[in-house]
C-alpha positions as a Markdown table, in Angstrom:
| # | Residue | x | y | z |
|---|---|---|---|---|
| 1 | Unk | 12.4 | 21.8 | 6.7 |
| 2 | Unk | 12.0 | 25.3 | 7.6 |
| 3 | Unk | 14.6 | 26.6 | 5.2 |
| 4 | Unk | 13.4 | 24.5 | 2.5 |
| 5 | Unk | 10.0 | 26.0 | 3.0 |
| 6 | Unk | 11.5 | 29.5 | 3.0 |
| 7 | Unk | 13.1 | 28.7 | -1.0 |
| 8 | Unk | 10.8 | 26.0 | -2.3 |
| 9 | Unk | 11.1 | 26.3 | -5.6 |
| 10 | Unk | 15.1 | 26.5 | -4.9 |
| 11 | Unk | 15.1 | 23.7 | -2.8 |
| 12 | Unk | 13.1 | 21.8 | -5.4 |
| 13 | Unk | 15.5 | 22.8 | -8.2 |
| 14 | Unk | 18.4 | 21.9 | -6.6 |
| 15 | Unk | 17.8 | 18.3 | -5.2 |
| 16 | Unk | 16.4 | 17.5 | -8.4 |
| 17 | Unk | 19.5 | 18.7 | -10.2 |
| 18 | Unk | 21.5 | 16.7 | -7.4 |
| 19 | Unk | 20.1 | 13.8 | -7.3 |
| 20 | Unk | 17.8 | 13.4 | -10.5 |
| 21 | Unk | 14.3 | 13.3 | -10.6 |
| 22 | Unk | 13.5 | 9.5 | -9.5 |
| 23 | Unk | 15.6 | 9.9 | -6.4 |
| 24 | Unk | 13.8 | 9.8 | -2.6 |
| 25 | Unk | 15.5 | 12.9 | -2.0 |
| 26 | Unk | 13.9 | 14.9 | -4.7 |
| 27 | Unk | 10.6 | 13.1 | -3.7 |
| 28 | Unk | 11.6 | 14.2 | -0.1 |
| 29 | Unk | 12.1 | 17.6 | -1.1 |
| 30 | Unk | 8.5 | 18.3 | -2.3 |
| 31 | Unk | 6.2 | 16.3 | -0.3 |
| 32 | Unk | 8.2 | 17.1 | 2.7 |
| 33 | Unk | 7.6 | 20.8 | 2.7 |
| 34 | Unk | 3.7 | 19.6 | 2.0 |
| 35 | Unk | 3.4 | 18.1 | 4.8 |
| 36 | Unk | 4.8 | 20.1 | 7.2 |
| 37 | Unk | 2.8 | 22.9 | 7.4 |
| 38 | Unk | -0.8 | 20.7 | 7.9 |
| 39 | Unk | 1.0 | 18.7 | 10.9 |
| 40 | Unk | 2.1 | 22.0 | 12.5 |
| 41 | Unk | -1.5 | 23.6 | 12.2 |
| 42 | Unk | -2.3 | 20.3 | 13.8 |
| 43 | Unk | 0.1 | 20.5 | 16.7 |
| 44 | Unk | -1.9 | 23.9 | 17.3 |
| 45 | Unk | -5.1 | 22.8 | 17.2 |
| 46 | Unk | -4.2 | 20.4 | 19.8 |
| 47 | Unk | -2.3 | 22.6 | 22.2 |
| 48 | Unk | -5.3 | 25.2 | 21.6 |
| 49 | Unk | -7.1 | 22.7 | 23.0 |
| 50 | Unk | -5.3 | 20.8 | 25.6 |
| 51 | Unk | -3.7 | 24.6 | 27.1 |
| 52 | Unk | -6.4 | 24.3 | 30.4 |
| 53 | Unk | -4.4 | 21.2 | 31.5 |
| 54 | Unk | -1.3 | 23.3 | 31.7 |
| 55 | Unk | -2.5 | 26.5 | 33.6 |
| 56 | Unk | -1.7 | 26.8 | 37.0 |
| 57 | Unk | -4.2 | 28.4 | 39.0 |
């Protein structure tokens, strides 16, 4: 995921070229790469919030 976010456009291009554009993995390709950045500002979010239950004191 993280290398396919690195060389989207690239990434695009090539599983499109590779497996035409109706295939899962083109789809996979884009919305992928979509997603994964709102669901790791989410895992943030929650470990910004959730961080007192893990400090020792």
């Amino acid at each position: 995921m993280i290398g396919a976010s690195n060389h989207f456009e690239v990434a695009k291009a090539t599983a499109t070229m590779l497996f035409g554009l109706s295939s899962g993995a083109a789809l996979a390709t884009v919305v992928g790469v979509l997603i994964e950045v709102p669901v790791m500002l989410l895992l943030v979010k929650i470990c910004i919030k959730t961080k007192n239950w893990f400090i020792k004191e």
